[in-house]
Predicted model as a PDB file, atoms N, CA, C, CB and O in Angstrom, pLDDT in the B-factor column:
MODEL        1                                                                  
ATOM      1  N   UNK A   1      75.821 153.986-103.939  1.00 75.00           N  
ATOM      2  CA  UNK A   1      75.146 153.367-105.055  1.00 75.00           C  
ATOM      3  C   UNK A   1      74.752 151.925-104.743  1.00 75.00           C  
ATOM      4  CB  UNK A   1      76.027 153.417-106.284  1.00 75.00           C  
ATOM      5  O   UNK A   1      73.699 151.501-105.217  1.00 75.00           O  
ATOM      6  N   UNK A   2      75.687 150.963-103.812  1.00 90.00           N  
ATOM      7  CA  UNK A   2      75.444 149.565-103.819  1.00 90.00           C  
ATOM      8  C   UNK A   2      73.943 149.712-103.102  1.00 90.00           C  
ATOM      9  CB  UNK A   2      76.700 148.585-102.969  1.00 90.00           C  
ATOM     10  O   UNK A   2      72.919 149.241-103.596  1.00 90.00           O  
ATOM     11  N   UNK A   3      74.008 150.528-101.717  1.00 91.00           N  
ATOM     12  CA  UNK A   3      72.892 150.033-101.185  1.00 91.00           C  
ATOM     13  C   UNK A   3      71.068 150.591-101.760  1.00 91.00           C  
ATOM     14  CB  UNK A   3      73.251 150.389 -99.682  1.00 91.00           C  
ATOM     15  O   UNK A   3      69.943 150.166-101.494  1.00 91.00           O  
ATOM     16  N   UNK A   4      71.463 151.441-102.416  1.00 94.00           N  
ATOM     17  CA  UNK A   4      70.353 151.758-103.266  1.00 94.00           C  
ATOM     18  C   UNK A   4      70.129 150.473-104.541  1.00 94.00           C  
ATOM     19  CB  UNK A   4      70.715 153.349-103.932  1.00 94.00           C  
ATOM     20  O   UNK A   4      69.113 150.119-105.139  1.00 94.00           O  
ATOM     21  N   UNK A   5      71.256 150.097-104.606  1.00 95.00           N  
ATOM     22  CA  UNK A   5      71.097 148.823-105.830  1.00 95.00           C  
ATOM     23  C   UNK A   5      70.292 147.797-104.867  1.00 95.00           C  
ATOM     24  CB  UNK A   5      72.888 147.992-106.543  1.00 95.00           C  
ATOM     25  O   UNK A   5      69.327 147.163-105.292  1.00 95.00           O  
ATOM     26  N   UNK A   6      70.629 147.717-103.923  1.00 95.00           N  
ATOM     27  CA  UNK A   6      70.335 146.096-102.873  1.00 95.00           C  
ATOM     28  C   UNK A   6      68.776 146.431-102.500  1.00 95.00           C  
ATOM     29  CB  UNK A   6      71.568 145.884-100.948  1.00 95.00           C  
ATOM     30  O   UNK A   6      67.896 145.573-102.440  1.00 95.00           O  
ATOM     31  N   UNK A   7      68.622 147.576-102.303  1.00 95.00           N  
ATOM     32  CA  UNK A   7      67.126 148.257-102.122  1.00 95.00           C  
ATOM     33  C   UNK A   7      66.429 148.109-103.158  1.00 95.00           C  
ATOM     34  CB  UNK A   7      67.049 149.703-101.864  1.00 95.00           C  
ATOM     35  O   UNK A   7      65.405 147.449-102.985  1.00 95.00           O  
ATOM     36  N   UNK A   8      66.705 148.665-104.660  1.00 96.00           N  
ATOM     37  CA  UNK A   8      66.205 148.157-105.863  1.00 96.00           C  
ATOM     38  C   UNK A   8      65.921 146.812-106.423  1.00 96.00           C  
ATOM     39  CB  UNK A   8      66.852 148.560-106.552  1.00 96.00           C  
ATOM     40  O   UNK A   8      65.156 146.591-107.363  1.00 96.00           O  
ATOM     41  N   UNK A   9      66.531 146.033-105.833  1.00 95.00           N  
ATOM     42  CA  UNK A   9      66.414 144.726-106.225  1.00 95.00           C  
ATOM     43  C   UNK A   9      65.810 144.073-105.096  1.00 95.00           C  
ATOM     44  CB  UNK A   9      67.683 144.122-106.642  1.00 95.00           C  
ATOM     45  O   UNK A   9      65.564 142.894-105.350  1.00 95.00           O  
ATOM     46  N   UNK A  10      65.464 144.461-103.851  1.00 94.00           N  
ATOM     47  CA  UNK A  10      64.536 143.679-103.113  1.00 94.00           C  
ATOM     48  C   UNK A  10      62.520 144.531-103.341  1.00 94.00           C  
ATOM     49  CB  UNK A  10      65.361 143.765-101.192  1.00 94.00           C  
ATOM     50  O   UNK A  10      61.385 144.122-103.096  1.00 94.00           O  
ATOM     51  N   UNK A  11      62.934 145.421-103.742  1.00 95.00           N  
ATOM     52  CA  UNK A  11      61.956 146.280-104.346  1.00 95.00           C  
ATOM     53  C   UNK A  11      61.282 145.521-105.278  1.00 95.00           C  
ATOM     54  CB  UNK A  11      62.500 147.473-104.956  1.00 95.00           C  
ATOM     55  O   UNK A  11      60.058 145.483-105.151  1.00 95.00           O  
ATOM     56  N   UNK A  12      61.931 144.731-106.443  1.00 95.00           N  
ATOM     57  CA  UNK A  12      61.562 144.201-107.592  1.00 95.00           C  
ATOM     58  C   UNK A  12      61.390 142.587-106.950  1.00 95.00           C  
ATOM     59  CB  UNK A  12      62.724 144.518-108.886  1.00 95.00           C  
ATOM     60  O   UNK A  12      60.655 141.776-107.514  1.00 95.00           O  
ATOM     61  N   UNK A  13      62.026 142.305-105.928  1.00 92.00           N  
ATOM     62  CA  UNK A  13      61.606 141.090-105.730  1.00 92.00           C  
ATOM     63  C   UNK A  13      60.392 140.772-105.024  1.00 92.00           C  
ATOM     64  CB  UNK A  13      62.488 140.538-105.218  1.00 92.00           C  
ATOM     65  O   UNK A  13      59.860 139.664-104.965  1.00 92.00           O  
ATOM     66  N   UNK A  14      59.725 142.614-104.113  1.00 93.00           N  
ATOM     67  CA  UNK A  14      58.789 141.983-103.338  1.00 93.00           C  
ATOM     68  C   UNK A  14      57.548 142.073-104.734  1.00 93.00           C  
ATOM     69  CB  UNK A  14      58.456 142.897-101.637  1.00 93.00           C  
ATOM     70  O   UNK A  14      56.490 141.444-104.699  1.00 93.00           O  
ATOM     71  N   UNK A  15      57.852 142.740-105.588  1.00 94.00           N  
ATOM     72  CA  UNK A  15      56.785 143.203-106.697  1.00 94.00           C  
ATOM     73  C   UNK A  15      56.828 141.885-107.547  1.00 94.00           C  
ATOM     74  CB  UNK A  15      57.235 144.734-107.674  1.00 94.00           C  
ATOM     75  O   UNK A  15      55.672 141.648-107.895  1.00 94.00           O  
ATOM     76  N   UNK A  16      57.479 141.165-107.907  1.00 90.00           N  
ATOM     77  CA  UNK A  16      57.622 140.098-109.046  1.00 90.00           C  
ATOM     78  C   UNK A  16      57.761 138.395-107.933  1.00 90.00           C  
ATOM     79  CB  UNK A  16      59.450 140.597-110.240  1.00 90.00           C  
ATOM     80  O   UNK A  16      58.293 138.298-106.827  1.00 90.00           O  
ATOM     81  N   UNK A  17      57.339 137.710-108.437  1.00 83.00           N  
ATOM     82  CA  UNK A  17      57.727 136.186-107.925  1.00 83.00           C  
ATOM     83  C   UNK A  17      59.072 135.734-108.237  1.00 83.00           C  
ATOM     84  CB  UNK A  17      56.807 135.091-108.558  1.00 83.00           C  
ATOM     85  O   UNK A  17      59.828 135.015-107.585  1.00 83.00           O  
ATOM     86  N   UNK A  18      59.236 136.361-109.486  1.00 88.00           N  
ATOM     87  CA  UNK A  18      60.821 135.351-110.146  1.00 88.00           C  
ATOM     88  C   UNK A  18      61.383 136.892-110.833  1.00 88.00           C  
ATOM     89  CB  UNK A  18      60.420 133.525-111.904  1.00 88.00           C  
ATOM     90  O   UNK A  18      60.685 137.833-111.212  1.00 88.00           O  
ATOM     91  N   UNK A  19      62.474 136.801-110.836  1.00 93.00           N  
ATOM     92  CA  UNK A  19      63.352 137.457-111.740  1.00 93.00           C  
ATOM     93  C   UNK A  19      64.476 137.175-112.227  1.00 93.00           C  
ATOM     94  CB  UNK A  19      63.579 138.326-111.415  1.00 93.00           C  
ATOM     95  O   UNK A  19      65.094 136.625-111.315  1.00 93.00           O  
ATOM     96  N   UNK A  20      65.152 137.229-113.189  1.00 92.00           N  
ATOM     97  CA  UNK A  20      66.639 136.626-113.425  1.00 92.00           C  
ATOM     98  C   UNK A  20      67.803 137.454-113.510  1.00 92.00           C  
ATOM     99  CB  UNK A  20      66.711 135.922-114.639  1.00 92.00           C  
ATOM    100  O   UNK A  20      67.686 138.627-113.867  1.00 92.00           O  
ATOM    101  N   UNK A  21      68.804 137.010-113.248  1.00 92.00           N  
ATOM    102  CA  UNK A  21      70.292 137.820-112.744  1.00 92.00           C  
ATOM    103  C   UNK A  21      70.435 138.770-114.136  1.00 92.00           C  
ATOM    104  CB  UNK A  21      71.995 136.518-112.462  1.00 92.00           C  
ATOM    105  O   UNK A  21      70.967 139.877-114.046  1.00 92.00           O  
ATOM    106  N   UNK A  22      69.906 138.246-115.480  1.00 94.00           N  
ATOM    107  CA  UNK A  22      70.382 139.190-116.437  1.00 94.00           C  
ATOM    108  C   UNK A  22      69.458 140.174-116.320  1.00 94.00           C  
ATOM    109  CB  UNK A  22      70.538 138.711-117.825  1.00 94.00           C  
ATOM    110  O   UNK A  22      70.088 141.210-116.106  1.00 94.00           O  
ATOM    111  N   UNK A  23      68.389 140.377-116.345  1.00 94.00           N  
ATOM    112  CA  UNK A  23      67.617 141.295-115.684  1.00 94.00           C  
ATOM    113  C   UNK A  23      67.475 142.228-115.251  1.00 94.00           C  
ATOM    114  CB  UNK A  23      67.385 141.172-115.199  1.00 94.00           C  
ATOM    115  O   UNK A  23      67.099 143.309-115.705  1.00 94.00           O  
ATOM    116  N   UNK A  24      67.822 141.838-114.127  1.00 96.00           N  
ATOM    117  CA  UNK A  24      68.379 142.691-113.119  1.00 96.00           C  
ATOM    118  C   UNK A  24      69.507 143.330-113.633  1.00 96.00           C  
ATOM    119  CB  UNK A  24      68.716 142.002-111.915  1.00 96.00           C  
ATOM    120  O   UNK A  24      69.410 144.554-113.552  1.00 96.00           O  
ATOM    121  N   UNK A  25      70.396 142.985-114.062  1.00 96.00           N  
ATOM    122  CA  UNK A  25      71.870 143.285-114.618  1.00 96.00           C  
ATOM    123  C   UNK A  25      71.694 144.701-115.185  1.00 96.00           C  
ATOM    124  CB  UNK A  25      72.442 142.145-115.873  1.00 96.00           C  
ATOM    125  O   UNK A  25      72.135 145.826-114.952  1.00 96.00           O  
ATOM    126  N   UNK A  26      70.752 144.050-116.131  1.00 97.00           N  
ATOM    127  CA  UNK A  26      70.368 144.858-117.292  1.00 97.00           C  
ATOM    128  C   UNK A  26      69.503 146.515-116.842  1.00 97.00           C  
ATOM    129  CB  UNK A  26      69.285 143.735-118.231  1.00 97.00           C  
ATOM    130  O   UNK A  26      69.680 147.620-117.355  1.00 97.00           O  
ATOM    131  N   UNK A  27      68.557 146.106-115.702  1.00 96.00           N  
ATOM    132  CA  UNK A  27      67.910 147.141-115.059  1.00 96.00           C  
ATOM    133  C   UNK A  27      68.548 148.141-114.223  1.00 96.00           C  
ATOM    134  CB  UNK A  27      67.067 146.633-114.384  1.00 96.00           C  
ATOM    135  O   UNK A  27      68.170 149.296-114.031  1.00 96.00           O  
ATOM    136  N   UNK A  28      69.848 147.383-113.619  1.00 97.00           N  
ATOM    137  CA  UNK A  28      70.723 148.720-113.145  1.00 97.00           C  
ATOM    138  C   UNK A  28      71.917 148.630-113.424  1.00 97.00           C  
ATOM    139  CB  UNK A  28      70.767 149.055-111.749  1.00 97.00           C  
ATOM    140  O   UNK A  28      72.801 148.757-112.577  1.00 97.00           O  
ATOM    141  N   UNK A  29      72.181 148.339-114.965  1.00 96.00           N  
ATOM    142  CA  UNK A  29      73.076 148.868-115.635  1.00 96.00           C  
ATOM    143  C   UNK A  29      74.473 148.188-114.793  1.00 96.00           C  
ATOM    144  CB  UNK A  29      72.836 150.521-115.685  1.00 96.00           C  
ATOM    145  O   UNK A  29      75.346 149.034-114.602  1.00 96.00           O  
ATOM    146  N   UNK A  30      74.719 147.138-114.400  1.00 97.00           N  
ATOM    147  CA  UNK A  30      76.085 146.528-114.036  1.00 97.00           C  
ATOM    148  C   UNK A  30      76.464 144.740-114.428  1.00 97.00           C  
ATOM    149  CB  UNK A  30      76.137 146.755-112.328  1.00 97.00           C  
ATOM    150  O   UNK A  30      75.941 144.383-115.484  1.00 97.00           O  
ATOM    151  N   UNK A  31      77.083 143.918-113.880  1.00 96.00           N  
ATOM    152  CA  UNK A  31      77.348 143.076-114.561  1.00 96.00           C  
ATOM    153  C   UNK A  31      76.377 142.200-113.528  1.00 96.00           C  
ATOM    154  CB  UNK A  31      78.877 142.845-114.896  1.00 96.00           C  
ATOM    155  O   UNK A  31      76.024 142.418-112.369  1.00 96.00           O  
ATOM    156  N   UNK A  32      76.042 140.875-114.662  1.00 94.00           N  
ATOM    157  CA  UNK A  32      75.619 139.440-113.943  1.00 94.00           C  
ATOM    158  C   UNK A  32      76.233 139.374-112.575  1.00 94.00           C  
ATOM    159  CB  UNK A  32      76.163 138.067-114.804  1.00 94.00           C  
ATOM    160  O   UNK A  32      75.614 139.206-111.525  1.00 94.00           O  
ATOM    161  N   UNK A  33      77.376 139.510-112.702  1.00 96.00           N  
ATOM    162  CA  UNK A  33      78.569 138.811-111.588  1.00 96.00           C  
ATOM    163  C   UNK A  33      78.016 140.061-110.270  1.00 96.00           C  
ATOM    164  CB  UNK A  33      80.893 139.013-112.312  1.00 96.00           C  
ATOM    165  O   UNK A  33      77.869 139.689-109.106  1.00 96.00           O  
ATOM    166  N   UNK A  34      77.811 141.257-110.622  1.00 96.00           N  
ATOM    167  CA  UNK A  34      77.686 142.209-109.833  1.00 96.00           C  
ATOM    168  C   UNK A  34      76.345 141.536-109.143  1.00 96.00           C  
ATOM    169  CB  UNK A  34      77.648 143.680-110.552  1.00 96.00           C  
ATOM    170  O   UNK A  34      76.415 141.442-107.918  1.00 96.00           O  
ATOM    171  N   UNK A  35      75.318 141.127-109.666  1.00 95.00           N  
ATOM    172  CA  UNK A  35      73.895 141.206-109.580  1.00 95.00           C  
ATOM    173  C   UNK A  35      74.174 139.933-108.168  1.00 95.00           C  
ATOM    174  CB  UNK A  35      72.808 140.753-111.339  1.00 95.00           C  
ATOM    175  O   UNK A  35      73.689 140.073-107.046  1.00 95.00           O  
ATOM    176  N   UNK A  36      75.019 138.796-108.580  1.00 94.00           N  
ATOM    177  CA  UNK A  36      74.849 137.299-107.926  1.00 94.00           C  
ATOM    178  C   UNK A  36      76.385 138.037-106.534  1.00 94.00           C  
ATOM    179  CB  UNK A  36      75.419 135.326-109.574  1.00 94.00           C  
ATOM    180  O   UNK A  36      76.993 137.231-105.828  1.00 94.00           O  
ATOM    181  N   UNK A  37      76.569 139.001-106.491  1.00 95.00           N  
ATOM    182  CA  UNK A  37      77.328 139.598-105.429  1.00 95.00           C  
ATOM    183  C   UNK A  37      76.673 140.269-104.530  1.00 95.00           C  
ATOM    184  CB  UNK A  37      78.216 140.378-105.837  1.00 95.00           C  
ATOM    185  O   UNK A  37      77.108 140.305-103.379  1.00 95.00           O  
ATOM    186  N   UNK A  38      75.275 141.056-104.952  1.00 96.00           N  
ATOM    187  CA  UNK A  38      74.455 141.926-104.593  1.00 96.00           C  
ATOM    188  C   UNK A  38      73.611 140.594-103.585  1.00 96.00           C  
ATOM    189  CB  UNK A  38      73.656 142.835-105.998  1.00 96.00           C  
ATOM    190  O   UNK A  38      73.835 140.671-102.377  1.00 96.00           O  
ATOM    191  N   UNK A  39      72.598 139.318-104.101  1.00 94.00           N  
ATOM    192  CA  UNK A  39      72.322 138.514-103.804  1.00 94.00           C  
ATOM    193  C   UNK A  39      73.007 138.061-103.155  1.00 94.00           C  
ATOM    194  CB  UNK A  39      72.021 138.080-104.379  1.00 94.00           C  
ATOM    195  O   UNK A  39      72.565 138.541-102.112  1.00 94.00           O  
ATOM    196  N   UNK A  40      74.023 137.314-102.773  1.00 94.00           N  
ATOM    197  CA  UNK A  40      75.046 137.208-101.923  1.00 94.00           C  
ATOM    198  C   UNK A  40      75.000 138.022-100.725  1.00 94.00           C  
ATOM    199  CB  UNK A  40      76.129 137.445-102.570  1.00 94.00           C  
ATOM    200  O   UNK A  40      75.056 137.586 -99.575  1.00 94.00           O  
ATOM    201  N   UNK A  41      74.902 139.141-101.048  1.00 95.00           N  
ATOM    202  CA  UNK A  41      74.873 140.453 -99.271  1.00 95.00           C  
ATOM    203  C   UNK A  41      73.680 140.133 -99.106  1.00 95.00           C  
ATOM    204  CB  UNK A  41      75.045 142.606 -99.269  1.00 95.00           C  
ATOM    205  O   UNK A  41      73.439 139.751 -97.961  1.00 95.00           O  
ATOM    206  N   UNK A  42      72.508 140.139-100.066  1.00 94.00           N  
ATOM    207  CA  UNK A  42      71.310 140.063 -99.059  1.00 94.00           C  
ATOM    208  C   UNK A  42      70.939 138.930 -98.170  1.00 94.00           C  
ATOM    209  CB  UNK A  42      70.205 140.230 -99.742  1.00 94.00           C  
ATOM    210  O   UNK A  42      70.150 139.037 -97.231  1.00 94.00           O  
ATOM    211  N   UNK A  43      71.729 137.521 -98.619  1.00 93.00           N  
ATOM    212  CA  UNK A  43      71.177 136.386 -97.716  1.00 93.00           C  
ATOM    213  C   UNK A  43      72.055 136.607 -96.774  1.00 93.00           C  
ATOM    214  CB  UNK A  43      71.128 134.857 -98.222  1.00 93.00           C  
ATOM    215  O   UNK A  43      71.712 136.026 -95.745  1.00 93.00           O  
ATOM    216  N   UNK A  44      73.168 137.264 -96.645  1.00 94.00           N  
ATOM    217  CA  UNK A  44      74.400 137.679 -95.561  1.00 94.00           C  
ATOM    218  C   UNK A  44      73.300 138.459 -94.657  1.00 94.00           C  
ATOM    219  CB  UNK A  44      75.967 138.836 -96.260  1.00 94.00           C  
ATOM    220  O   UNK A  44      73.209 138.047 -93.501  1.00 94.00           O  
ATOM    221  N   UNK A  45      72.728 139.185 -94.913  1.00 93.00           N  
ATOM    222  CA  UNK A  45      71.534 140.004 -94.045  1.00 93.00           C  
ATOM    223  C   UNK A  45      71.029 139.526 -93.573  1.00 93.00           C  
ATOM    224  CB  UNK A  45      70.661 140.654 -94.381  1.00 93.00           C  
ATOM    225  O   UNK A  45      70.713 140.054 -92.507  1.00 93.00           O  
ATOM    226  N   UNK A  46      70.468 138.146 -93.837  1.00 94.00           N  
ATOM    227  CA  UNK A  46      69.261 137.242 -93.267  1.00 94.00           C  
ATOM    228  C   UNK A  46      68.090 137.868 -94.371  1.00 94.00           C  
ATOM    229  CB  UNK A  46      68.836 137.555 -91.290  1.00 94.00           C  
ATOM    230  O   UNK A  46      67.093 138.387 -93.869  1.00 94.00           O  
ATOM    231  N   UNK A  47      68.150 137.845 -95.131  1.00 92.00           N  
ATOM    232  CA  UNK A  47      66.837 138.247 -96.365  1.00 92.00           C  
ATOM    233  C   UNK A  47      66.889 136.806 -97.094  1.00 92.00           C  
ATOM    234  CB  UNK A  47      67.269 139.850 -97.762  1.00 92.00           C  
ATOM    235  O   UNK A  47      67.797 136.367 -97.800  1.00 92.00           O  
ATOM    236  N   UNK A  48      65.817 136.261 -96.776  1.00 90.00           N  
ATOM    237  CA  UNK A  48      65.540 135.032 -97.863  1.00 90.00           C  
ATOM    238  C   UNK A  48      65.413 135.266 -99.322  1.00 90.00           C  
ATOM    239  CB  UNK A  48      64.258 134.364 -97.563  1.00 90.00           C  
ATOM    240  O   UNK A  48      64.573 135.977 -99.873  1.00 90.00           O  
ATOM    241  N   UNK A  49      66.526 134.453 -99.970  1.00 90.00           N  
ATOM    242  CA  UNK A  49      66.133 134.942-100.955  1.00 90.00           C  
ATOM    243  C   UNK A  49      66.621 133.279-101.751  1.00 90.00           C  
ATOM    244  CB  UNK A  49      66.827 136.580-101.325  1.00 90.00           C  
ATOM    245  O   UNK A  49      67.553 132.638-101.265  1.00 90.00           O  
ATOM    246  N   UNK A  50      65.898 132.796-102.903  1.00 87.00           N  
ATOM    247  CA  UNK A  50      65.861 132.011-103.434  1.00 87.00           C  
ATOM    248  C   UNK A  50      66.491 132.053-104.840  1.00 87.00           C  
ATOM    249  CB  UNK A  50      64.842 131.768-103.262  1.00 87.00           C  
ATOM    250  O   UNK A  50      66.034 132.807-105.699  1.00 87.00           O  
ATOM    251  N   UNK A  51      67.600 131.196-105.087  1.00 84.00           N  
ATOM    252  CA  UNK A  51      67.778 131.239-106.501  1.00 84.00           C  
ATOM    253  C   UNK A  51      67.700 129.821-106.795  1.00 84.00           C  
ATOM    254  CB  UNK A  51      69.097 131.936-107.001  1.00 84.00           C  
ATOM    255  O   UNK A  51      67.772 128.918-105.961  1.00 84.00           O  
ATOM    256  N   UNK A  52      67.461 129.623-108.769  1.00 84.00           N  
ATOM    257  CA  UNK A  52      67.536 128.332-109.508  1.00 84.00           C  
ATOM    258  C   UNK A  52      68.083 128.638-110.535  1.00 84.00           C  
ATOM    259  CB  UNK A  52      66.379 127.624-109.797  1.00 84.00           C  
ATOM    260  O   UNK A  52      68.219 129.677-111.182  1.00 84.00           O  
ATOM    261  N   UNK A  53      68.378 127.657-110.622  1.00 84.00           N  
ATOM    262  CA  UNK A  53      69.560 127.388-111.991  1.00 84.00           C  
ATOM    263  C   UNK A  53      68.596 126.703-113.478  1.00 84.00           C  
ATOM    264  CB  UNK A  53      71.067 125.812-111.340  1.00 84.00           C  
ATOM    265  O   UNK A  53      67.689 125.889-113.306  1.00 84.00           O  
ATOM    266  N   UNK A  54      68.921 127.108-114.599  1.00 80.00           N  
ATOM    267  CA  UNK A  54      68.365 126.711-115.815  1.00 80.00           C  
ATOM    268  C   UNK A  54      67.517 127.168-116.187  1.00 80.00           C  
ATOM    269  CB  UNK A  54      68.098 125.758-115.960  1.00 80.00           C  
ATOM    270  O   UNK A  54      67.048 128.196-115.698  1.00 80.00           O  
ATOM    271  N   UNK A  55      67.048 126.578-117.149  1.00 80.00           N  
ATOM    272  CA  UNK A  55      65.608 126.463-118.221  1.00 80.00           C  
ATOM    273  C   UNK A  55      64.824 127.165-116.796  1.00 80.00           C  
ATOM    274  CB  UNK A  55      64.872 124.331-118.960  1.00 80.00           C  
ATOM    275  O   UNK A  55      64.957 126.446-115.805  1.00 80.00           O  
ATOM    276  N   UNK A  56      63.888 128.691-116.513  1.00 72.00           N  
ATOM    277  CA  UNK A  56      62.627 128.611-115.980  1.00 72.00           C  
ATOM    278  C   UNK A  56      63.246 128.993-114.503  1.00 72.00           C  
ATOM    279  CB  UNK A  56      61.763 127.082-116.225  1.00 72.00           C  
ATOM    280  O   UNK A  56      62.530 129.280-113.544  1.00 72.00           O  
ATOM    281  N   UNK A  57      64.974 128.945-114.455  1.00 75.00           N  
ATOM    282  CA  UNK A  57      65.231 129.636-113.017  1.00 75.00           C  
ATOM    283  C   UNK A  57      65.314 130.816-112.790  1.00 75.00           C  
ATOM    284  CB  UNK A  57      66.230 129.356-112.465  1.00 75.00           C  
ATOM    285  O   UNK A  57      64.649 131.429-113.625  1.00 75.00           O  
ATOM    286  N   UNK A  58      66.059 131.831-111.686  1.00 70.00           N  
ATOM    287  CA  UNK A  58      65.903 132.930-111.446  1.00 70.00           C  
ATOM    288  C   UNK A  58      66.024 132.767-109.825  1.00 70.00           C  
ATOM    289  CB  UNK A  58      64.686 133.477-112.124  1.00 70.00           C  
ATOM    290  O   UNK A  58      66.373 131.865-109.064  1.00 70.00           O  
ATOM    291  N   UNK A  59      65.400 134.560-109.647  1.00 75.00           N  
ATOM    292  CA  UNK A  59      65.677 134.608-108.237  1.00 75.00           C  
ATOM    293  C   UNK A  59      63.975 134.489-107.678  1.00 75.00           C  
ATOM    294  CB  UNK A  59      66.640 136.189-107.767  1.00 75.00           C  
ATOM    295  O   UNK A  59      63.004 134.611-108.425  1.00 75.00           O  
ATOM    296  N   UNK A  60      63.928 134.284-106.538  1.00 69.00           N  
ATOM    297  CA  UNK A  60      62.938 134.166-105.695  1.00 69.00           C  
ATOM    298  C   UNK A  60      63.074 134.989-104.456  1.00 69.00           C  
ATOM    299  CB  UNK A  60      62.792 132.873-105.421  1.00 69.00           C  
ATOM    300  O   UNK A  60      62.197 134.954-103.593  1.00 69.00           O  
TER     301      UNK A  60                                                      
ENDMDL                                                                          
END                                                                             
C-alpha cells in the first residue's frame, strides 16, 4: 500500500504545482503525519520535492 501511496502522490505532484499535506491526507484516506512521512521517503530517494509552511504553503 505505502508504495502505491508514494506513487500517488508524486502522480498528483507532477499534475498540480502545489498541494497541501491535508489533501493529500484526505485523498488517500491516512493521517497528515502519514502524508509528511511519505514526503520524507521521497526526498530520501533523491525526488525533489518542496515544502512551505503557512498562509499559501504546501508541497511543491
Amino acid at each position: 500500500m505505502r508504495a502505491d501511496r508514494l506513487i500517488g502522490i508524486l502522480s498528483i505532484l507532477l499534475q498540480r504545482e502545489q498541494v497541501t499535506a491535508p489533501e493529500l491526507a484526505e485523498k488517500f484516506e491516512v493521517s497528515r503525519r502519514t502524508i509528511n512521512r511519505d514526503i520524507e521517503e521521497l526526498c530520501k530517494a533523491g525526488i525533489p520535492v518542496v515544502t512551505m509552511q503557512g498562509q499559501g504553503g504546501g508541497i511543491d
